[in-house]
C-alpha positions in Angstrom: 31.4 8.3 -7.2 28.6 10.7 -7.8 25.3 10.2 -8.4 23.0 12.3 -10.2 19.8 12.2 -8.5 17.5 13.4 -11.3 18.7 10.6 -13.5 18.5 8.0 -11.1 15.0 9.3 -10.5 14.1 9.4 -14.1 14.9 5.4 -14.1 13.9 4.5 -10.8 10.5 5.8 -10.5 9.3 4.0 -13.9 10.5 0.5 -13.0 8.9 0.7 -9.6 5.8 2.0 -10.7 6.0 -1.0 -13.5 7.0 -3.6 -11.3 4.1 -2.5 -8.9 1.4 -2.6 -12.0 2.9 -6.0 -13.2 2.2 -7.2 -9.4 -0.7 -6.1 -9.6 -2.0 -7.9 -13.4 -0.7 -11.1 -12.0 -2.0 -11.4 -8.4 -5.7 -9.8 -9.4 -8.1 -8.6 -6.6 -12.0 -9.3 -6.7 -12.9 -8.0 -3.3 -11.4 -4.6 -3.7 -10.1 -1.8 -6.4 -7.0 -0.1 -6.2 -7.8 2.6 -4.5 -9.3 0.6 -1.7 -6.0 -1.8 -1.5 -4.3 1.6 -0.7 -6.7 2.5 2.0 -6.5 -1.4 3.4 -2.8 -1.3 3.5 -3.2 1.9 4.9 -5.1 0.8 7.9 -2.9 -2.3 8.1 0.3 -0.5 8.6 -1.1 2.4 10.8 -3.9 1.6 12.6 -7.3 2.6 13.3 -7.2 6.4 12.0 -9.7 9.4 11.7 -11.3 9.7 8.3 -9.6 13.1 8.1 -6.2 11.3 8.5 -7.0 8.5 6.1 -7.9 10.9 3.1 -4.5 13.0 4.1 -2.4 10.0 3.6 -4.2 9.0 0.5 -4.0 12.1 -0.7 -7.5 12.2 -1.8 -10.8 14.7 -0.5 -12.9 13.9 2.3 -15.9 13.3 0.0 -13.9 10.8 -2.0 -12.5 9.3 1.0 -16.1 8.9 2.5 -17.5 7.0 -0.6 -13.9 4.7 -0.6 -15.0 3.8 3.3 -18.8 3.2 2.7 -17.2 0.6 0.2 -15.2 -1.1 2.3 -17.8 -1.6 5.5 -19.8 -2.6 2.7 -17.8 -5.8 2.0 -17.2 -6.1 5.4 -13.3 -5.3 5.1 -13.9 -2.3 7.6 -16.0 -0.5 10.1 -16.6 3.5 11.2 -17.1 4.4 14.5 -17.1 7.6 16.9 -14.0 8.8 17.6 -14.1 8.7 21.7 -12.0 11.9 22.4 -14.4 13.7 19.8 -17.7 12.6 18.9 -18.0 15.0 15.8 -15.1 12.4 14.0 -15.1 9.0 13.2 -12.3 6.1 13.1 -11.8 4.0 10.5 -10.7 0.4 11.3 -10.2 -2.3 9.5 -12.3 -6.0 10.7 -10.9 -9.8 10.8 -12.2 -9.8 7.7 -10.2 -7.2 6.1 -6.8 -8.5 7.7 -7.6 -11.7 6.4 -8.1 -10.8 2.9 -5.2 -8.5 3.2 -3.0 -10.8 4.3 -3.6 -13.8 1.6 -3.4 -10.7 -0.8 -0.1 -10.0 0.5 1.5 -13.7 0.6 -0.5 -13.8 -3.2 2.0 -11.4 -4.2 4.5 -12.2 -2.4 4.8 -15.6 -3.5 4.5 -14.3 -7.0 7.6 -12.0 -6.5 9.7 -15.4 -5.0 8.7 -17.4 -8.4 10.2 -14.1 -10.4 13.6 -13.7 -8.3 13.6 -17.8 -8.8 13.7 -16.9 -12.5 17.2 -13.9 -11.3 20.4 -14.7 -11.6 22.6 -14.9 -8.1 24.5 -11.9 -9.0 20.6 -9.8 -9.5 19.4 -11.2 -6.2 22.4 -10.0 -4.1 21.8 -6.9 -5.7 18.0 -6.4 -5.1 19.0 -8.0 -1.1 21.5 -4.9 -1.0 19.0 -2.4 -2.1 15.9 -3.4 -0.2 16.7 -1.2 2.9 17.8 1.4 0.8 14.6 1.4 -1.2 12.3 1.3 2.6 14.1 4.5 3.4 13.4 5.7 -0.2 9.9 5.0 0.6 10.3 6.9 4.1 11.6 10.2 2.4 8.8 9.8 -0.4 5.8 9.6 2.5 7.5 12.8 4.3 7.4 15.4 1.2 
């Protein structure tokens, strides 16, 4: 059987993003926007990073990146501190604080995504279980362009 990446792409890519923006409407955030949920989840699943390295993987400028941080230490989610191999850098680490409130964001969502399989038939479920590893090594090829 062969598959035609383009198309599947054309109709993957929309119902992720989708799926990701309907997550998103239902669970709501108050202690942080978007763009710092990125940066959280970021930290998170990486670790303490350079602010250099933090803007790369957002994909965003170092100014922009620098006003996203002074946000988070603001609500105490993070913290900057002298890289030791190079004082002219800084690290960017996430506190307790900001694991916590990551982590009840997380089972938020998650337990908003068990009440909508709940809601699947069998035959969806076993599909969505069949295509989860599929879709993390989606997500792997996605981070490496």
């Amino acid at each position: 059987m062969s598959i035609d990446n383009a198309k599947l792409a054309s109709e993957l890519r929309p119902t992720l993003t989708r799926l990701y923006l309907s997550l998103r409407r239902h669970t709501p955030i108050t202690e942080y926007t978007a763009a710092q949920a990125s940066a959280l989840a970021t930290l998170f699943d990486h670790g303490p990073m350079r602010m250099g390295e933090l803007a790369e993987r957002e994909s965003i400028r170092m100014p922009t990146a620098t006003s996203l941080v002074d946000g988070l230490i603001k609500s105490d989610l993070a913290t900057r501190h002298a890289d030791p191999t190079d004082r002219r850098a800084v690290v960017i680490e996430l506190t307790e604080h900001g694991r916590v409130v990551l982590r009840r964001v997380r089972a938020e969502r998650d337990d908003a995504v068990t009440a909508a399989l709940a809601g699947l038939s069998d035959e969806h479920r076993a599909a969505l279980a069949a295509a989860t590893e599929a879709l993390k090594e989606l997500h792997k090829q996605v981070e490496n362009l």
